[in-house]
C-alpha positions in Angstrom: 1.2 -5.9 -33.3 -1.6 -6.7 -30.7 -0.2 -6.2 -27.1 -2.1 -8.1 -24.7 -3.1 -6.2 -21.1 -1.7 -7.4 -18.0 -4.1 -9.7 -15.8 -3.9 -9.7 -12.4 -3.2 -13.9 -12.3 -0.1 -13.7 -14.3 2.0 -11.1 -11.6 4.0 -12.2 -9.6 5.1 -9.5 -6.6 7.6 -9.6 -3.8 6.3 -7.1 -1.3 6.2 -6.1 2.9 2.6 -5.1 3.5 2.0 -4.1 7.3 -1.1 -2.3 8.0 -1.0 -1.0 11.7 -4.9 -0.7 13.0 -6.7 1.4 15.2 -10.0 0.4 16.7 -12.6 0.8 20.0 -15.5 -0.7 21.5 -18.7 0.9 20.7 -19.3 3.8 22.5 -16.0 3.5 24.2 -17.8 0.6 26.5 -15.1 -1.2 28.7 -15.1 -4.9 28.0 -12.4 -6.6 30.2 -12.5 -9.4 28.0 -11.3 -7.8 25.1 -8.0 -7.0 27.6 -7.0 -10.8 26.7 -6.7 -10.9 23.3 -3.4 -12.0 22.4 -1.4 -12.7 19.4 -1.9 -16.3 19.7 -5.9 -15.9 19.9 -6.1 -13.5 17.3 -3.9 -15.4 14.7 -6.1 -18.3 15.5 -9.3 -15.7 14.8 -7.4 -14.7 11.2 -6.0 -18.1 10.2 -8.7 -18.9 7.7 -7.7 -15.2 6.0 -4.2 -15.7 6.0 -4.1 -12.7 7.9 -0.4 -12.4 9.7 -0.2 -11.2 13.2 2.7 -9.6 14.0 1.8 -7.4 17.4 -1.3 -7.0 19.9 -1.9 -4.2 22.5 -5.2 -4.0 23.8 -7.3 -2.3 26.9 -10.7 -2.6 28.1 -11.7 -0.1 25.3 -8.8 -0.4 22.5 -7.5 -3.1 20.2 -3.9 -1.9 18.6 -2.6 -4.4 15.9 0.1 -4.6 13.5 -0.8 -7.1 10.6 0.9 -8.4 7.5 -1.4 -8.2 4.3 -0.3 -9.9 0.9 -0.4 -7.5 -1.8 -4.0 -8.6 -2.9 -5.9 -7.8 -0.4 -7.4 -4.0 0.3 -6.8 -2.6 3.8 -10.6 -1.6 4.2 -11.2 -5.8 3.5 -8.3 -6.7 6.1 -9.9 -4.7 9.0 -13.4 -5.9 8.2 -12.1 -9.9 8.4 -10.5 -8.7 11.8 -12.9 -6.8 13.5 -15.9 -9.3 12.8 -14.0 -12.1 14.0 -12.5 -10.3 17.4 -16.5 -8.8 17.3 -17.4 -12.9 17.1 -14.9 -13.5 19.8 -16.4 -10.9 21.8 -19.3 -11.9 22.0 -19.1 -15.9 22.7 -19.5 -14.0 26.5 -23.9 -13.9 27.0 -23.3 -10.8 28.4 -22.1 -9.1 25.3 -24.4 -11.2 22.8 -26.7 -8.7 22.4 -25.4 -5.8 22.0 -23.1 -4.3 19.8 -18.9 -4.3 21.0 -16.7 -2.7 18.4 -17.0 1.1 16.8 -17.9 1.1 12.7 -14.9 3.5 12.8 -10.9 2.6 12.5 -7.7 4.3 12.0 -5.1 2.3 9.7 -2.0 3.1 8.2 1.3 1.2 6.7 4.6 1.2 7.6 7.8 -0.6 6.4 10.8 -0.6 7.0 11.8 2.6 6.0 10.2 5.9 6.3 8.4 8.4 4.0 11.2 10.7 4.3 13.8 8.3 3.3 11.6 7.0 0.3 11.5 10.5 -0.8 14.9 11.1 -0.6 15.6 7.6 -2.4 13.5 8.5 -5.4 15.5 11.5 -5.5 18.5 10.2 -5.9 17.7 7.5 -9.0 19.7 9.6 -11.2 23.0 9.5 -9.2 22.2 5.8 -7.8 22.6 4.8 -11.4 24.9 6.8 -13.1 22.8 9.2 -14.8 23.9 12.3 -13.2 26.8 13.1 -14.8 25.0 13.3 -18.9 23.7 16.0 -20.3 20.6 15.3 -21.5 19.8 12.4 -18.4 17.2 9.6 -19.4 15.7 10.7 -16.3 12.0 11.7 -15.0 11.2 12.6 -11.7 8.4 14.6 -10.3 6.8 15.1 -7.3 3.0 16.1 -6.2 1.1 17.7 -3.8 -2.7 17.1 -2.9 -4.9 19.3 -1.9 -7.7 18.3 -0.1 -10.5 17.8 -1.9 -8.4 15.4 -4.1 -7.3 13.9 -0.8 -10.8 12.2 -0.5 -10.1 10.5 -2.8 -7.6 8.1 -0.6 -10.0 8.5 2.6 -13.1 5.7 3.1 -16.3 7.1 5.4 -16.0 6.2 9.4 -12.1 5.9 9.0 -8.8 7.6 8.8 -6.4 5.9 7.0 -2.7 6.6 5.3 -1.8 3.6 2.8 1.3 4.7 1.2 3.3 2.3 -1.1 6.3 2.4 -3.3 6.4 0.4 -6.6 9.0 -0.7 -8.5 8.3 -2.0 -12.1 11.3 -3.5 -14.4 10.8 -3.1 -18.2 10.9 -6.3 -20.4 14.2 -8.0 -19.5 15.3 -4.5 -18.7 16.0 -3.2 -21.6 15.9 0.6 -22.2 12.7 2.0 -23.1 12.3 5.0 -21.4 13.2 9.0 -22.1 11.9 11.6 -20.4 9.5 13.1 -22.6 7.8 9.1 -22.9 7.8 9.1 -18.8 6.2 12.2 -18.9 3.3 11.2 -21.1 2.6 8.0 -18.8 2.9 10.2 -16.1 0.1 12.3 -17.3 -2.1 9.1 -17.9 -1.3 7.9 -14.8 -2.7 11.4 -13.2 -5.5 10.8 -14.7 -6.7 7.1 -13.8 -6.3 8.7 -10.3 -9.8 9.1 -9.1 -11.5 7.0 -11.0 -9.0 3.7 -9.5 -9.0 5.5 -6.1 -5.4 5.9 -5.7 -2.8 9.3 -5.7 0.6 9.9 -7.1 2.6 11.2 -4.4 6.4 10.8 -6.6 7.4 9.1 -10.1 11.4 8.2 -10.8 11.5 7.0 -13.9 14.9 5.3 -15.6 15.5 3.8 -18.6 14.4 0.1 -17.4 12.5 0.5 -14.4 9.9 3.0 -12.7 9.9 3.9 -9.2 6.4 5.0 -8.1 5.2 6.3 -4.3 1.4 6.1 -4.1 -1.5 6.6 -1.4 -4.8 4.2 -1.9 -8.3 4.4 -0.7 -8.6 1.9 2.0 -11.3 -0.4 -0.4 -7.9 -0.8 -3.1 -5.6 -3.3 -2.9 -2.3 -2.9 -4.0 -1.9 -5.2 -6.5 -4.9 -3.9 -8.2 -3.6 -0.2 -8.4 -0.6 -2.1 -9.8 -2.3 -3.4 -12.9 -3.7 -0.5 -13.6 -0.4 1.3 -13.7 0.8 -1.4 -15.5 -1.8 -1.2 -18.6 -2.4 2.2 -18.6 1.4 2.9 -19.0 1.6 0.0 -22.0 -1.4 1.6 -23.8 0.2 5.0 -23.9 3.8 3.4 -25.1 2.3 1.7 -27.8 0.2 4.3 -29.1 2.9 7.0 -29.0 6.6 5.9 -28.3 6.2 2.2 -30.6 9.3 3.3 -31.8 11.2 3.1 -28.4 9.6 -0.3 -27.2 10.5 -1.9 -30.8 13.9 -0.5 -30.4 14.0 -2.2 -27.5 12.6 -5.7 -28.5 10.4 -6.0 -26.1 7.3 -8.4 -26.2 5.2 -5.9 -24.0 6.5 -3.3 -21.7 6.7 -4.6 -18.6 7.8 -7.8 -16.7 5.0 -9.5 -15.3 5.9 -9.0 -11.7 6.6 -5.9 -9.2 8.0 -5.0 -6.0 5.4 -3.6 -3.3 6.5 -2.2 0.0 4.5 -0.4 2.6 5.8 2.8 3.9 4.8 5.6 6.7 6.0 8.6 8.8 7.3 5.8 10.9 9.0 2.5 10.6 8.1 -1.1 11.6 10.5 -0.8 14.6 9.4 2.5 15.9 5.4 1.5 16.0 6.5 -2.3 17.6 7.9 -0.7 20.2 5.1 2.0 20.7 3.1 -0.5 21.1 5.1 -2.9 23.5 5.1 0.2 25.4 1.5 1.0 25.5 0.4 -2.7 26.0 2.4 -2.5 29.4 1.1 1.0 30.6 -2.5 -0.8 30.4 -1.8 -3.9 32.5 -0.6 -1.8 35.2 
């Protein structure tokens, strides 16, 4: 049987996707003008990316922003769109046309709703969640890994610091049971190993019978979706070419359902940096 790949048209993904971002003017220059950028005048700036604004702190050197990404675009993308167009804004004032006003550098991260900790501890916990717990031989995989850091790199761009962390859920083909643990184990390993290559790093895998938790980190330059469909494939190929037997069993078309959950996450929630930077924004108006 030929099993086509996955193509990126053909998913369909709920997801939260907030990216908060970092930037200065270059060479720290104070420009007072930069002091009234609000969230009306910036989602005005973004409205032909459908970028979302959701919060805007800024000083006479600083921009902070919280923005809402779909799951197709890459953060490194997202930042470029926003800085050239607050750069554009910037300079509309003759005095700054001819010189340069923001830094090539940026700090970005994501955050959700929940926090790193608790998506750790909810991966954890797939087996009991579902009912798992109590077998003896559990249809259960989970594993978790540790970078060190020269494969770190390979989530970091050049002139930024970033931390793009997402979980993934992916539903088998109507959710039937196709899963073990020794089959989650081999697409674990081929997932390890499209790592660099697709710029993205395994951080946690919780795989169940008809569904597949994963918690990732991404190069700034990688969109979600993309590291998504790459998952996606690379998992099929290896069921099909070892474990045939278990997605027959199953009567399953191709492995997966054509769509996916994707949900930012950070050391902090949504909340916690809103209200950071309703704090901050104040401290610099008085």
């Amino acid at each position: 049987m030929q099993i086509h790949p996955f193509e990126l048209d053909e998913l369909r993904f709920a997801w939260c996707n907030r990216i908060y971002l970092r930037t200065r003017t270059h060479w720290r220059n104070p420009i007072p003008k930069l002091r009234t950028l609000t969230n009306a005048v910036l989602a005005d700036l973004l409205e032909p990316y459908q970028l979302h604004v959701l919060e805007t702190a800024t000083s006479d050197i600083e921009a902070c922003l919280l923005l809402s990404l779909n799951p197709n675009e890459s953060a490194a993308t997202a930042v470029s769109k926003t800085k050239g167009r607050i750069s554009k804004w910037l300079n509309t004032d003759s005095q700054l046309s001819s010189r340069k006003t923001l830094s090539r550098g940026y700090f970005a991260c994501t955050i959700g709703q929940s926090t790193a900790q608790a998506i750790e501890a909810y991966l954890q916990s797939q087996s009991e969640h579902h009912g798992y717990a109590d077998r003896p031989n559990p249809p259960v995989f989970v594993r978790s890994f540790q970078h060190d850091g020269i494969i770190q790199k390979t989530d970091q761009a050049v002139h930024a610091v970033s931390s793009l962390r997402y979980h993934v859920v992916l539903a088998s083909w109507f959710r039937q049971g196709v899963f073990d643990a020794i089959a989650a184990e081999s697409v674990t390993k081929d997932w390890m190993e499209c790592q660099r290559t697709n710029q993205f790093l395994l951080d946690k895998v919780s795989f169940l019978p008809d569904h597949v938790h994963v918690a990732i980190s991404i190069h700034p330059s990688q969109s979600p979706s993309a590291v998504v469909l790459e998952l996606m494939n690379a998992a099929q190929e290896r069921m099909w070419s070892e474990f045939a037997h278990l997605v027959i069993r199953a009567k399953a078309e191709r492995l997966w359902q054509a769509s996916a959950y994707v949900g930012s996450f950070g050391d902090l929630t949504s909340n916690a940096v809103s209200g950071y930077l309703k704090r901050w924004s104040l401290n610099n108006r008085e």
